[in-house]
Residue frames as qw, qx, qy, qz and C-alpha x, y, z in Angstrom:
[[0.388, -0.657, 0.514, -0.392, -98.82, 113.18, -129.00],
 [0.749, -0.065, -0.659, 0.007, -97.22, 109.75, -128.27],
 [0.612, -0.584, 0.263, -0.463, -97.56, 108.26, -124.79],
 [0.686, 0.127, -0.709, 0.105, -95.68, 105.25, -123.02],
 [0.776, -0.499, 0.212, -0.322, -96.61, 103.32, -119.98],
 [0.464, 0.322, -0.815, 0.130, -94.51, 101.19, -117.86],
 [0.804, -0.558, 0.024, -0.206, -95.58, 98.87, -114.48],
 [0.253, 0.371, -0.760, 0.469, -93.28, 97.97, -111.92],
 [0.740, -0.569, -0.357, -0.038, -94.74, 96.38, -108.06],
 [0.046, 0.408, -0.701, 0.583, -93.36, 96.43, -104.65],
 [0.621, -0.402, -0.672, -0.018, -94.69, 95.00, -101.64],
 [0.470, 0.102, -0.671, 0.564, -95.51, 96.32, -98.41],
 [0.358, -0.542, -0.700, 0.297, -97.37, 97.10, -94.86],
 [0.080, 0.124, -0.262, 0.954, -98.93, 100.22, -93.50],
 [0.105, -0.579, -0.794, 0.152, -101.67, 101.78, -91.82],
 [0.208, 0.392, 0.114, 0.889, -103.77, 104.49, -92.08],
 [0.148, -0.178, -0.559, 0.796, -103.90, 107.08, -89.48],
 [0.327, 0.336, 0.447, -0.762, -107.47, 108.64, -87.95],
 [0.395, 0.035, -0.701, -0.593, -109.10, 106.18, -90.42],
 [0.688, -0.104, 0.445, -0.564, -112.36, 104.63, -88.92],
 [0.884, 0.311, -0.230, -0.263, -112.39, 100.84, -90.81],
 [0.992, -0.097, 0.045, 0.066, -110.53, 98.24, -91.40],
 [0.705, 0.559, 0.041, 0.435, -107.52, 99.91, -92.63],
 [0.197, -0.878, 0.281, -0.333, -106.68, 101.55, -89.81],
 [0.811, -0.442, 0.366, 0.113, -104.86, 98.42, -88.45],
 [0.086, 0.671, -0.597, -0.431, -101.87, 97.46, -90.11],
 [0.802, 0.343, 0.485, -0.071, -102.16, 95.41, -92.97],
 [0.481, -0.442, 0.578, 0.489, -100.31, 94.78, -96.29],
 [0.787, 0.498, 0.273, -0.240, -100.65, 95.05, -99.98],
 [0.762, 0.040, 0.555, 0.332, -99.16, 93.94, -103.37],
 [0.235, 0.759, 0.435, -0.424, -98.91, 96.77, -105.53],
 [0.484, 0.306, 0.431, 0.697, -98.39, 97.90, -109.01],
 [0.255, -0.625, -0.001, 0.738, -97.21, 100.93, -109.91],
 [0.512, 0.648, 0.489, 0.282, -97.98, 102.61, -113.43],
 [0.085, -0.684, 0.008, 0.725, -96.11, 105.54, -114.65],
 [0.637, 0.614, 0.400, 0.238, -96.97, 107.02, -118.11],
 [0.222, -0.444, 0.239, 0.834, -94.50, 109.55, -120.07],
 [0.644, 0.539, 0.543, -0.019, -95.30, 111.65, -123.19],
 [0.278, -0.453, 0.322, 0.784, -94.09, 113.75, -125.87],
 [0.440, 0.732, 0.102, -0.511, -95.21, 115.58, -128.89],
 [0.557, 0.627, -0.528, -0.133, -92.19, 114.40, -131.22],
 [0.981, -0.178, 0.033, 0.065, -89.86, 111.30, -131.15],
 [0.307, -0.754, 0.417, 0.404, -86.31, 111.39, -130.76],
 [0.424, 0.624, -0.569, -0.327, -83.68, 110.10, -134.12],
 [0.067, -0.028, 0.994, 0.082, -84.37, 106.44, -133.04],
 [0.341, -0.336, -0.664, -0.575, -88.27, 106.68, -133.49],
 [0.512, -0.522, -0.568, 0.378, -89.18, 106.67, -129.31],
 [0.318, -0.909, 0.025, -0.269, -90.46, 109.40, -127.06],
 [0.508, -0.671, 0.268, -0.469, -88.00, 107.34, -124.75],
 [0.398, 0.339, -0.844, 0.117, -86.09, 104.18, -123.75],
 [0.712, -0.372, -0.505, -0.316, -88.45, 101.85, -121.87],
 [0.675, -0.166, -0.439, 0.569, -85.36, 100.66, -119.67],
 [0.130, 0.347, -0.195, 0.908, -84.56, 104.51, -118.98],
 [0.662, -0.402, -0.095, -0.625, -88.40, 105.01, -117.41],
 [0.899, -0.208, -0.378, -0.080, -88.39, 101.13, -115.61],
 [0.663, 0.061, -0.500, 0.554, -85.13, 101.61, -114.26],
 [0.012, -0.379, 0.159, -0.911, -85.76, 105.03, -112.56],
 [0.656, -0.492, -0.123, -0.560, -89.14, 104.10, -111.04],
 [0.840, -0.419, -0.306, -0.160, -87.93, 101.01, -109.67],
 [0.378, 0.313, -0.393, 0.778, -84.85, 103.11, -108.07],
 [0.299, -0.425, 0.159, -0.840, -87.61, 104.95, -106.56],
 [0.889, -0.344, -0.037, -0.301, -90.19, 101.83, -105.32],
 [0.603, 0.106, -0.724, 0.318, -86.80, 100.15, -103.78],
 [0.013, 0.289, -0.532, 0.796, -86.78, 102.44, -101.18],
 [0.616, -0.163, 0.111, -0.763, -90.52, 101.30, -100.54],
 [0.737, 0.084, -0.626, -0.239, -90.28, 97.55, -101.11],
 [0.705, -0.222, -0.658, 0.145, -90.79, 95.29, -97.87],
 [0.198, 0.262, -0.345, 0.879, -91.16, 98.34, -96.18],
 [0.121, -0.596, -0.693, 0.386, -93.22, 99.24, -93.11],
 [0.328, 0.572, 0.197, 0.726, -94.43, 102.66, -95.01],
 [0.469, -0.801, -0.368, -0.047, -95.45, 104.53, -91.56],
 [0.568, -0.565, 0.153, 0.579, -91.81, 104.52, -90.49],
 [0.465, -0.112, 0.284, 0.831, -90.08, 105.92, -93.47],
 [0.020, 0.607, 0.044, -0.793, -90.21, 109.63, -95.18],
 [0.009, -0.426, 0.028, -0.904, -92.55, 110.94, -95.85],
 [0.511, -0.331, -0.654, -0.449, -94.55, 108.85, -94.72],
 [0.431, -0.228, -0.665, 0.566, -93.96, 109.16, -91.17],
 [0.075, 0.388, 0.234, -0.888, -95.84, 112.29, -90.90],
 [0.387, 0.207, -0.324, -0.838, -97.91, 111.76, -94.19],
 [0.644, -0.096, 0.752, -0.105, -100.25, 109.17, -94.56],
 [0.081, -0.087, 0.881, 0.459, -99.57, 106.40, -96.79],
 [0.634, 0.520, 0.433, -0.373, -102.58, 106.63, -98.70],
 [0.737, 0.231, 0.471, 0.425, -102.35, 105.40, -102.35],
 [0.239, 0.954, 0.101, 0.149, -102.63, 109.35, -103.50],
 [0.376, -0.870, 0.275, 0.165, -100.14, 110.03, -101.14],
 [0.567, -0.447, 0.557, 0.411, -97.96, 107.55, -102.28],
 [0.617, 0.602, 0.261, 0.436, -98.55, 108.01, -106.32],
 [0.267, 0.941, 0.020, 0.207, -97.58, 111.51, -105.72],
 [0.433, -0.717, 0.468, 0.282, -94.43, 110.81, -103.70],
 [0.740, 0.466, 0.477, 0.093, -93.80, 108.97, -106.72],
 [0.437, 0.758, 0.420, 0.240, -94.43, 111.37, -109.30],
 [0.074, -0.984, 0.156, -0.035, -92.57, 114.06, -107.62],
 [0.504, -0.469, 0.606, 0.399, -89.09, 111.75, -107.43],
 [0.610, -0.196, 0.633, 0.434, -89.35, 110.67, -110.71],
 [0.240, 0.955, 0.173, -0.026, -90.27, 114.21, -112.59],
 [0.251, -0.871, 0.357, 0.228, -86.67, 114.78, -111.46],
 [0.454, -0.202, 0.781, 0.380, -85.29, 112.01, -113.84],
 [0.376, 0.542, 0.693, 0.291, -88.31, 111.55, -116.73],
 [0.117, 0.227, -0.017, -0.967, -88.64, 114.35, -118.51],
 [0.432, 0.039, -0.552, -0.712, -92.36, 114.39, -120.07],
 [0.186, -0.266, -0.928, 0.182, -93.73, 112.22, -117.21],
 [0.394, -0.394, -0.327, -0.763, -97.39, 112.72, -117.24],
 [0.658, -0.448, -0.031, -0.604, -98.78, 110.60, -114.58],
 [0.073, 0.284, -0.890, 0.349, -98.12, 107.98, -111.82],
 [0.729, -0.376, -0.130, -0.557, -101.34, 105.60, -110.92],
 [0.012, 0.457, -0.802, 0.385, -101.14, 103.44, -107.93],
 [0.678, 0.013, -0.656, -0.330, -102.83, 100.07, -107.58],
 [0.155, -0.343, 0.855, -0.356, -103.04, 98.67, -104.10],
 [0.648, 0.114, 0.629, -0.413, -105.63, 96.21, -105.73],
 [0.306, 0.087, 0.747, 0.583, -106.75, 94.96, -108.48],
 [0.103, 0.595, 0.623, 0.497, -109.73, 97.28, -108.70],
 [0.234, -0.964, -0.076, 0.099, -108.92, 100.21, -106.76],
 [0.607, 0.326, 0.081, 0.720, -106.25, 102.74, -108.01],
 [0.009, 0.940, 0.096, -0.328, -105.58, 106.53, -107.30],
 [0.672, 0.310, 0.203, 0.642, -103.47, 108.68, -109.94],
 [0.364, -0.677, -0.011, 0.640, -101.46, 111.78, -109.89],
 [0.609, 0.380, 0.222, 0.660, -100.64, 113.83, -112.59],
 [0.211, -0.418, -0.007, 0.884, -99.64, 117.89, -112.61],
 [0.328, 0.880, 0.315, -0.139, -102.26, 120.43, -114.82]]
């Protein structure tokens, strides 16, 4: 099985709802995005996959999210932006482009992640 990982970032603000802490005010982070494809065989250039193909797609997907209040826009307006939430909005837009995408993890630190993948 070969595997390939790519990171991308964005930036931006949100709060989370009927949280008791600090994080219930609004506040901002810096965040890196990790999506990993895989595949059993390689294609007739030697690659599961075209790095660019993967990099470009994701970071089609984190524009829509970049300098963004995430509260106000869909889904998030009704979901909260928690990092799960938002690996798996993720993972579910850009299944529809990657074929073999395995997982989406979502950094909004440097030591605190959450990841998505599908069973």
């Amino acid at each position: 099985m070969y595997s390939l990982k790519v990171e991308s970032n964005f930036s931006s603000a949100h709060n989370l709802r009927g949280y008791k802490g600090k994080c219930e005010s609004l506040h901002g982070h810096n965040w890196k995005i990790e999506a990993v494809a895989e595949n059993a065989s390689l294609d007739k250039t030697g690659m599961v996959m075209d790095f660019k193909l993967i990099k470009s797609e994701l970071n089609k997907i984190i524009e829509k999210l970049d300098h963004k209040y995430l509260n106000k826009i869909k889904p998030f307006d009704k979901t909260n932006p928690t990092s799960e939430n938002i690996a798996r909005f993720i993972f579910e837009a850009l299944k529809k482009k990657i074929a073999g995408l395995r997982s989406i993890t979502v950094w909004e630190n440097p030591t605190s992640s959450a990841t998505y993948y599908e069973q």
